[in-house]
N, C-alpha and C positions, 0 to 999 in steps of 0.2 A: 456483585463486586463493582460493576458500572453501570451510572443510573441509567442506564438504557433501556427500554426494551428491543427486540430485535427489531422490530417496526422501528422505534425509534433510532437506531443507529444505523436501517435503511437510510431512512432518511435524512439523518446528519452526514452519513457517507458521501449520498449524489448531492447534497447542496457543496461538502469538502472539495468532492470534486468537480463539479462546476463553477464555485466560484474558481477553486484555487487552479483549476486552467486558466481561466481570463487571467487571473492577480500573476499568474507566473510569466503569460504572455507580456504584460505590462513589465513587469522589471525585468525581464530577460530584453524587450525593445530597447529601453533605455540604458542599455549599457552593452558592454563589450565581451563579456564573457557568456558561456552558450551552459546555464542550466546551471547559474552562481550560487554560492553555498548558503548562503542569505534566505533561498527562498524552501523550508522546512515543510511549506504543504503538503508537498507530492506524499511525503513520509508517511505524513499523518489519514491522507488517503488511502496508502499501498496498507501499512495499517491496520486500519480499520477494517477491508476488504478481508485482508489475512482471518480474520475471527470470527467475520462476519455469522458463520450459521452453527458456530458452536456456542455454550454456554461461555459467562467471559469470568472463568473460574482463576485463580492463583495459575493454575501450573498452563492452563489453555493460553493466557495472557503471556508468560514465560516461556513458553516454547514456541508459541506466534514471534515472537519479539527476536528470538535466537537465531531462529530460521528465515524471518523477515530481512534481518540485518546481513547475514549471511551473503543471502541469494541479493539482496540489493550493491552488496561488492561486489560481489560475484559475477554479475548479469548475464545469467544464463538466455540464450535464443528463446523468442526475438528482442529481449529487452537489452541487450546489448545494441542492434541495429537498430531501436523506436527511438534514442537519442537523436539521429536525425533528423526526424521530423520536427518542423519550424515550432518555434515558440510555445506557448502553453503547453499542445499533448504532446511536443517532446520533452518539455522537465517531466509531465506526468505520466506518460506512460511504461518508462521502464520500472517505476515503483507498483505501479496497478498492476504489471505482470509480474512482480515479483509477491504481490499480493497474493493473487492467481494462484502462483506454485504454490506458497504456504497453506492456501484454502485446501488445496489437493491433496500437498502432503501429510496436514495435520487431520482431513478427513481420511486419508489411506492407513495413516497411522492408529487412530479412535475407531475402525472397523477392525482392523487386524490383532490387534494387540488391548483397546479399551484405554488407550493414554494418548493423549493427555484427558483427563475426566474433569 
């Protein structure tokens, strides 16, 4: 479904998220607002992370996406309190830990039950 292979969305993942800490660092300096709406990276890391070691099937992509967005309103601990941290790995971390959960819950869900496939 995504031209990826696993190797290969490793790898797009840590350059995602290395650059896009520097790049978030940088526009978060320059202005006045702490983790402005402007900067979509983090997203697109936390993400990526979410799917990382499942297949990237229709319904894996759509309940990554559900759950992602959820728990990133949500910010369940710590990523409610990683906001604080200065610049770059504060826009990017409460998205990676929101990643994190999805990885967990959609691997606890595909042992228990076999969904999402």
């Amino acid at each position: 479904m995504i031209p990826f292979t696993t190797l290969g969305l490793v790898i797009a993942f840590v350059a995602v998220t290395l650059v896009g800490t520097w790049a978030a660092g940088r526009v978060e300096s320059g202005g006045t607002e702490k983790d402005p709406g402007i900067i979509v990276i983090d997203e697109v890391a936390g993400m990526a992370l979410s799917v990382l070691a499942f297949p990237r099937t229709p319904a894996v992509l759509l309940t990554g996406f559900v759950l992602f967005r959820a728990l990133d309103v949500i910010k369940p601990f710590p990523a409610d309190r990683s906001q604080a941290l200065p610049g770059g790995p504060g826009v990017m971390a409460d998205d990676l830990i929101a990643g994190c959960y999805v990885l967990l819950l959609l691997g606890a869900a595909r042992a228990v039950t076999g969904y999402p496939a």
